[in-house]
N, C-alpha and C positions, 0 to 999 in steps of 0.2 A: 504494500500500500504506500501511497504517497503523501508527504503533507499537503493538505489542501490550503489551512490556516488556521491559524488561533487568539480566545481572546482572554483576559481576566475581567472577572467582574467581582463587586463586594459582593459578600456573604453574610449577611447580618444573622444569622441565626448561628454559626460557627464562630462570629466577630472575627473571621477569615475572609481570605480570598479561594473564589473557585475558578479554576483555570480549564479551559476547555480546549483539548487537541480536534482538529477536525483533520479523518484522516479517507482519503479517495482510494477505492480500489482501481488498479490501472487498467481491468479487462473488463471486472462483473460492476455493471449499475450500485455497488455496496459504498455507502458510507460508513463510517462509523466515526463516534466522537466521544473521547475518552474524557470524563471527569475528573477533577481532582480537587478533592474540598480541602482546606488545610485549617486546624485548629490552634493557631500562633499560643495560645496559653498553657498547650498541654504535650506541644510538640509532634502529634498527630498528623496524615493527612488519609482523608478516605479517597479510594478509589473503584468508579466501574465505569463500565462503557456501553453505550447506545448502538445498535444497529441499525441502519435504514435500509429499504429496500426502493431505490429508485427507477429501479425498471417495471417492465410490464411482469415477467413472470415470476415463481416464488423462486425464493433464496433457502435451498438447504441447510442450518446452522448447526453443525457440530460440535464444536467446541465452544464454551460458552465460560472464559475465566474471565474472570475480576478484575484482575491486578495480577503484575510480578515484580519482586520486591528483591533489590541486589546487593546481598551482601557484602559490607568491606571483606577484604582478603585479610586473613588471618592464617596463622599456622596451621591449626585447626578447627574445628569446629562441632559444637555439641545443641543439638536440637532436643527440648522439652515439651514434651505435649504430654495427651491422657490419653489412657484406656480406661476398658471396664466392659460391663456386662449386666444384667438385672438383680439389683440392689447390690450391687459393688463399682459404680459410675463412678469416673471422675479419680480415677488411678495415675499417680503422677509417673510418669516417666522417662527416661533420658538416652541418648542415642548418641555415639561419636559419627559421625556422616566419612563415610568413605566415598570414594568416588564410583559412581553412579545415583539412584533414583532413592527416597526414602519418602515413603505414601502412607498417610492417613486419608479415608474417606470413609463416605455413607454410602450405602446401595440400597437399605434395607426401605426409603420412601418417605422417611424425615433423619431429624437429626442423629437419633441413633444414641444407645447408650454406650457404645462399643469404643468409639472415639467422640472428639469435639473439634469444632472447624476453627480451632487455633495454632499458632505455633510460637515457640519463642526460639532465638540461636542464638551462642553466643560462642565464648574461645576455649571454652571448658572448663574458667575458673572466677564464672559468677557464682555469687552468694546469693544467700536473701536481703541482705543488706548493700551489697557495693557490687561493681562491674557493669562491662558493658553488653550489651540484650537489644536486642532486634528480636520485634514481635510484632504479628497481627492476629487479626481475628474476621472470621470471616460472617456477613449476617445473612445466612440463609437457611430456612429450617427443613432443605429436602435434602435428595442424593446432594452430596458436596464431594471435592478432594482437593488438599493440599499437597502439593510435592514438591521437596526439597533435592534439588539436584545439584549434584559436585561435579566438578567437569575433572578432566586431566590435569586441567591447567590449576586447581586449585581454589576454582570460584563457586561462589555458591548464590544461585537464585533460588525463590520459593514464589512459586505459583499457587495460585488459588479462583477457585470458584463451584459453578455447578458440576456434578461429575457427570462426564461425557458417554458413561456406561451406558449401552443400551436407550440411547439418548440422543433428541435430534429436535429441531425446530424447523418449523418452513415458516418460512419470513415470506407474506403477501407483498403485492406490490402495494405502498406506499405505507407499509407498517415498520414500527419500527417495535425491535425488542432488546430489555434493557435488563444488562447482569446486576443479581447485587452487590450492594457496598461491600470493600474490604477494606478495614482501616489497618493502618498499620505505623509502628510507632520506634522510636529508640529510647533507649535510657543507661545512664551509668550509675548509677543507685539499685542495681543487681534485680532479683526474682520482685521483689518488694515495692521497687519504685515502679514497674511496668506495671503490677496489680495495681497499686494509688492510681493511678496513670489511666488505664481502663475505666473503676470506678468511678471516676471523678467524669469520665468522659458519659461513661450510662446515667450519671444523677442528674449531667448538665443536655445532654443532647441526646438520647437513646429512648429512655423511659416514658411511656406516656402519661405519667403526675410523680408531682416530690413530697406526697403525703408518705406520712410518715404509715407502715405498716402496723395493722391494728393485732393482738393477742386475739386471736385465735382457737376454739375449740372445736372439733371434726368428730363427727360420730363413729365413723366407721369400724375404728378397733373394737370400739366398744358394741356394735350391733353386726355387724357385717348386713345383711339382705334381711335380716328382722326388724325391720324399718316399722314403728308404730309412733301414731301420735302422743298416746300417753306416754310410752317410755323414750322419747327426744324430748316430751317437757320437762321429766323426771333427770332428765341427762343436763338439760339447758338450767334449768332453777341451779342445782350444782353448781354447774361452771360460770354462772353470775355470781356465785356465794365466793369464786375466787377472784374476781375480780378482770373474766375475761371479758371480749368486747364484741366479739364475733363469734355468734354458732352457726354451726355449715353441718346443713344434713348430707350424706352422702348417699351412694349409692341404695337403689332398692327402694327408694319413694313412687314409683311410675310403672303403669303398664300391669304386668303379672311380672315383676320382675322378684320372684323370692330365691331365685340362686344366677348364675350368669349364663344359664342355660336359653332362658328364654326375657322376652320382653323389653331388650334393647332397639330403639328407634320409637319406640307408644309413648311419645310421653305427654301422656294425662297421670294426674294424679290419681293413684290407687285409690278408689273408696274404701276398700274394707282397713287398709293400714290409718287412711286417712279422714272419716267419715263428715269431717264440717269440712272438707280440704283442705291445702295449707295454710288457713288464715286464721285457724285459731291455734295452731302452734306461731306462726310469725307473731300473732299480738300477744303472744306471751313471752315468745324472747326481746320484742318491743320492750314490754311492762319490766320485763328484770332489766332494761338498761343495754341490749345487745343489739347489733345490728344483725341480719339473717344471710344466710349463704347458701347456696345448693350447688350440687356436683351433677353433671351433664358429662354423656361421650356422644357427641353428634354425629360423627363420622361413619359411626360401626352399627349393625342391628345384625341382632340372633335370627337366624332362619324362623325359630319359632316366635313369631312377632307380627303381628298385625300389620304393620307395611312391609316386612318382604315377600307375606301374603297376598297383597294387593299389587306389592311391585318388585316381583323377582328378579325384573331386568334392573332396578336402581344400583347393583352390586358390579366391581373390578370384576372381570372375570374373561377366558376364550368360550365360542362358543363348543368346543372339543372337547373342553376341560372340566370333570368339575371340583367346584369350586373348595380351596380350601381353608378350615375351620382353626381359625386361634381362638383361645377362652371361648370357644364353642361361636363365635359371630364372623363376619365378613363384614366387609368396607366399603362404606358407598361410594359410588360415583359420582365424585364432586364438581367434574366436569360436564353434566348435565345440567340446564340452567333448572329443571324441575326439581333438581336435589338440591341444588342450592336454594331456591324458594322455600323447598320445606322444611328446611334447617334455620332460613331467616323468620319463617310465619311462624315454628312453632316457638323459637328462642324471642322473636318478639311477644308473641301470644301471654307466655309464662312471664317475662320481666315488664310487660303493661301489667298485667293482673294483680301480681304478688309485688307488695313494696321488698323486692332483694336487692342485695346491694354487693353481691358478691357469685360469683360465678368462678367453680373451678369446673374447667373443660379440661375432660381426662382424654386420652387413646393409647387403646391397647394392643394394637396390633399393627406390621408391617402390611406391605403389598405386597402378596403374593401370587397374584397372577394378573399380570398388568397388562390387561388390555382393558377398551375405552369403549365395545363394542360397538352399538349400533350408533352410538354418537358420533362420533368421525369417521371420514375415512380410512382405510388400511394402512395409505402411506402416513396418517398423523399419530398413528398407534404407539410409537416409541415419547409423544408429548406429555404421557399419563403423568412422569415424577415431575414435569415441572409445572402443567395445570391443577395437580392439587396442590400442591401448595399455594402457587396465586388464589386458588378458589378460599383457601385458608386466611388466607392475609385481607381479601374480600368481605371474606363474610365476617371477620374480628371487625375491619374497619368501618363495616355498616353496622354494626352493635354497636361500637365503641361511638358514634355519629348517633346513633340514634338512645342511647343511654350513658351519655356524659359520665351519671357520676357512680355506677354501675362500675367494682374493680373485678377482673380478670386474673386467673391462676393459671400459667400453662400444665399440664399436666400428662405424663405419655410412657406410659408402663413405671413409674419411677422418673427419668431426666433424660428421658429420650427426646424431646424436643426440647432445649435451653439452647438459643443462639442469640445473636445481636439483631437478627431479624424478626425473631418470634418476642423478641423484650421489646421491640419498637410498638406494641399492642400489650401484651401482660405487664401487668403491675408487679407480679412475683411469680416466682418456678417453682417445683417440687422436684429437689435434686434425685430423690430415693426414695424406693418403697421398701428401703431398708432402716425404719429407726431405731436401730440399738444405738445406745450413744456413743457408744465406743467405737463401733466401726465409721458411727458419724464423722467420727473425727477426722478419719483421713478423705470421706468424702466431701466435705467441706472446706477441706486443705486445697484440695484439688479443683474445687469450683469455685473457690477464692481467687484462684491464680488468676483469671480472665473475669467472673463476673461478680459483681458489689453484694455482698452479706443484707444490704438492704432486701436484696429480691429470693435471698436462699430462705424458704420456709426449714423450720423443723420442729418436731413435731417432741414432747416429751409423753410418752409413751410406760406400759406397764413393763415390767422385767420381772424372766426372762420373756421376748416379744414373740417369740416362734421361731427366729430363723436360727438362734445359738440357745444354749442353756446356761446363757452369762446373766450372772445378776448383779445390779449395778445400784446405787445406792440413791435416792430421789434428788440428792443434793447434784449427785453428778451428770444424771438427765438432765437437769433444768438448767444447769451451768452448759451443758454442749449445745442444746437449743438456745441457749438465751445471747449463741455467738453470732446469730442469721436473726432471721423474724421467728419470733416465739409462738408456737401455738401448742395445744395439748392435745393427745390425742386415744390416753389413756378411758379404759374402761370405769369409770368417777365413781360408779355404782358400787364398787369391791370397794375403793381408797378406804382407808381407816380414818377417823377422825385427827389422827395425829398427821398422816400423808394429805389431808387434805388442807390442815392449818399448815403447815410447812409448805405447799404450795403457793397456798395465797400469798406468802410473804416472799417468795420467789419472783411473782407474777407483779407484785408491787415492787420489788426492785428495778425489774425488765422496763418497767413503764418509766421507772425515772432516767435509769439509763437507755435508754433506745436512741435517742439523738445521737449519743455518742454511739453506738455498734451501727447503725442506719449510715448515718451521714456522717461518721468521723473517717479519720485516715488508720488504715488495718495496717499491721506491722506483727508479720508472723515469727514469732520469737524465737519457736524451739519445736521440731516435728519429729514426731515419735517414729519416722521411716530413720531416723540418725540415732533418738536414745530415747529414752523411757517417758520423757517426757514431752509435751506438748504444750505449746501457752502461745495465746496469741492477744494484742493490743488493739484498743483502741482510742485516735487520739482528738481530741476537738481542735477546729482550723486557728482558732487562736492559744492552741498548746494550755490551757488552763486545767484542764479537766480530762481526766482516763480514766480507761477501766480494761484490767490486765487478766486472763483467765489462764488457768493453770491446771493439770489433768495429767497425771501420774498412771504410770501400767507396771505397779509393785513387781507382777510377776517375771519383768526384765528387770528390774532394779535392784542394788545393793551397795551400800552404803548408801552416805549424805548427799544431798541436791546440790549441785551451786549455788550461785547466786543467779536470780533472773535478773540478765541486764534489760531491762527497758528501754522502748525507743520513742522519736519523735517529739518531746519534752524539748522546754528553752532551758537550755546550761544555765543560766544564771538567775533562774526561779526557785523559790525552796516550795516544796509541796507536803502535802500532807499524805499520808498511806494508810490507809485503815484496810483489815483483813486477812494481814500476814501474824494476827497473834492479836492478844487481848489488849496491849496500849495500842494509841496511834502513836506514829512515828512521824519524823521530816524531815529533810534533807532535800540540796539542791541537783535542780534535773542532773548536771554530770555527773552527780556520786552514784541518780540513780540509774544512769545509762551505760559508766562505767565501770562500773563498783556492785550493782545492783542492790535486789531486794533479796533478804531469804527467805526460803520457803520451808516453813515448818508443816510438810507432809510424811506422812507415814502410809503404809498399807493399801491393801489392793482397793484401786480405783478413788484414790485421795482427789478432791479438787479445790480450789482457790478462787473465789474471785475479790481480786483486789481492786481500792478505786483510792484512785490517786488526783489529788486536789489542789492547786495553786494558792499560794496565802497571799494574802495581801501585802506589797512591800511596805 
């Protein structure tokens, strides 16, 4: 392609400039014009690119990246990203790049809990605290791939975008089609500065509201598919009594749905679970003070279901083939404008009706036979991964347009969908549908690296939870959740009087501290993939106020802790520290960033949370 021209223009929403390449193909009618948004406050620039199609016939598009991103040359070079799997997402890991190709991607029809559409590189001797790191993040929540290639010569690019799998666009004439943002960043402040860096980028330009995330109660653990009105009020009066702010009924309200067998896609409210509907449970969680939540999977319906009854062609599927069954359901076909209607009339239907104020949209399952049947032709048949997702981002954006103040929870087997493009509509993600707290820990290490603790739900939960026979102590559940947005998700009904007074005083700390975990700056101290302990900060933007967490795994430990150094504090403030023992103490920020705090922890699954205060000079 040839340059054609280019121009800059201000960007008032980035308080950048955005630079536009216009580039001419020299044979085919193809334009294209490369964006580049640049964020001068945070050292950021995002990139994608536009295709046109200025001839008369369609334009075949296969490849459809983003951005390619070129590393300084270095001796070497070591690339960090994640894996995982269902309820173990978000696994940190680290790679020295030798010469040739090193690929993370998605196939599976979103984002996928297997990997995540980011990368960082650096020379193989960043920290969490110092060095130099070249990173991006890519915002798209279907098939993606990143690939980091070494040449001979010693250089290293990294490309990013939609993946090309199985995968193909026709560009009509006079249409034009547009790859998503990939932003991409540097930093010499090591693993630590790039996280700030990101967060600070999702709270100021990404997120669609900077309310602060509400405490949270979830029915589910507690009832699974035995969804009654009397026993969600009996659940709700509870979690008022601790001082939450949100009850969210979950699954099993709607349809015939008493196991996940059937009655996915009906959603009317059950009569017999429900018999005045939901309005005389909402005006009760009203009357205790709560605002109401419900859980939706729009996507998916059970064969046994009243619209796939009615409409068996609404489902992915060949017509050779049939069709096959995850958690017993199949996937609508979102690329029929009739399916998307019925997923916007019924989710408008429910949120006129019922004053909710909260919506977690679940999906549990891939695409596994990706055809678009009678809806397109043969040759657009390969469009299926990247028309559901726009139909995705469609039907959020027409919610979100038509109910303002109405917040959004992505949700997808666990953290199967978490990207910069599915956060540009959810208010918050649900990393895992693994809450132990213990394993929390390393999964929220991991989805800290790229995305802000404001949006990571978690949940505190009963012990042992089903997946391990670990039991963990209430102080240390509610200290690991209370590192992301706090909600509960335990069964209230067993708690003891004494777990449930302990609680409350939990649930009342979270809420004074939440500004500082939501919107301060995180600084990961000490990760139990290096030694026993775990602790991570966080600091408010005028350094006055922290609050530092602390989370022991005795069973690798022996002997005495160090000192925890602290980070992010002004050298020459004295603060106060309450938490680490029965006096407060004080000292100034360098004794406690170089010198630290001690930790007076003992025994299996010890936890800390300290809050550290600025005195007045």
């Amino acid at each position: 392609m040839r340059l054609e021209r280019w121009r800059v223009d201000a960007d008032d929403a980035s308080e950048g400039e955005r630079l536009v390449v216009t580039m001419k193909d020299a044979r085919y009618p193809l334009t294209v014009h490369l964006h580049y948004r640049t964020f001068p406050a945070l050292d950021l620039i995002e990139r994608y690119a536009e295709a046109v199609n200025e001839g008369a016939d369609d334009i075949v598009l296969e490849s459809f990246q983003s951005a390619a991103w070129s590393v300084p040359v270095r001796p070497r070079y070591r690339m960090t990203h994640v894996t995982g799997r269902w309820a173990g997402e978000f696994q940190l890991r680290e790679t020295m790049l030798s010469e040739g190709k090193k690929t993370i991607e998605s196939r599976r029809g979103f984002t996928g809990p297997h990997a995540n559409p980011w990368f960082a590189i650096d020379g193989g001797d960043a920290t969490e605290r110092s060095g130099d790191v070249w990173f991006g993040a890519l915002g798209w929540s279907g098939n993606w791939s990143i690939v980091a290639e070494k040449s001979s010569f010693g250089h290293v690019r990294v490309t990013g975008g939609m993946n090309g799998f199985d995968s193909e666009w026709r560009l009509g004439p006079g249409e034009t089609f547009r790859t998503p943002a990939f932003v991409g960043g540097f930093t010499g402040a090591g693993f630590g500065g790039m996280s700030r860096t990101l967060h600070r980028y999702q709270r100021e330009h990404v997120l669609p509201s900077r309310a602060l995330r509400k405490v949270l109660y979830n029915s589910w653990e507690a009832t699974t598919f035995d969804v009654t009105a009397a026993g969600q009020i009996e659940l709700a009066r509870k979690a008022a009594s601790l001082g939450v702010e949100r009850f969210v009924v979950d699954d099993g309200w709607f349809g015939e749905r008493h196991s996940d067998r059937a009655g996915l896609g009906d959603w009317t409210v059950n009569p017999e679970k429900f018999p005045n509907g939901l309005g005389a449970l909402i005006e009760e969680v009203h009357r205790l003070g709560m605002d109401f939540g419900i859980w939706v999977e729009p996507e998916s319906v059970n064969p046994d279901s009243e619209l796939y009854r009615n409409h068996p062609d609404w489902v992915y599927g060949f017509p050779t083939r049939e069709g096959t069954q995850l958690r017993n359901q199949l996937l609508l076909n979102l690329s029929l404008p009739e399916v998307r209607a019925y997923i916007l009339e019924f989710m408008t239907r429910l949120l006129s009706e019922h004053p909710i104020a909260f919506v977690k949209w679940d999906m549990n399952r891939t695409i596994t036979e990706p055809g678009l049947g009678a809806g397109l032709p043969p040759e657009r048949q390969k469009e299926i991964w990247i028309r559901h997702v726009q139909a995705i981002y469609d039907i959020w954006a027409e919610l979100r347009a038509r109910f303002p103040r109405v917040e959004f929870e992505t949700c997808a087997g666990g953290g199967g969908r978490i990207d910069l493009g599915m956060l540009r509509f959810a208010d918050q993600a649900w990393p895992s549908d693994n809450t132990d707290a213990f394993d929390r820990l390393a999964i929220q290490e991991g989805f800290t690296y790229v995305y802000s603790p404001r949006v990571m739900m978690c949940w505190v939960t009963d012990s042992p939870n089903g997946l391990n026979g670990r039991r963990l102590p209430l102080s240390f559940r509610f200290r690991s959740a209370m590192t992301g947005s706090l909600g509960v998700g335990g069964n209230l009904k067993e708690w003891s009087d004494a777990e449930l007074e302990e609680a409350a005083k939990h649930i009342a700390l979270y809420k004074d501290i939440r500004p500082l975990v939501q919107e301060g700056m995180q600084y990961r101290l000490s990760t139990q993939r290096d030694s026993a302990l775990a602790a991570v900060q966080y600091v408010n933007e005028e350094r006055t106020e922290s609050v530092a967490f602390a989370f022991l795994h005795a069973q690798r430990f022996a002997g005495r802790l160090p000192a925890l150094r602290l980070q992010g504090l002004d050298e020459d403030k004295r603060y106060e520290i309450t938490g680490i023992g029965e006096h407060v103490a004080t000292a100034h920020g360098s004794t406690l960033m170089h010198a630290g705090v001690p930790l007076p922890m003992r025994g299996d699954y010890d936890s800390l949370l300290i809050r550290i205060r600025a005195l007045e000079a």
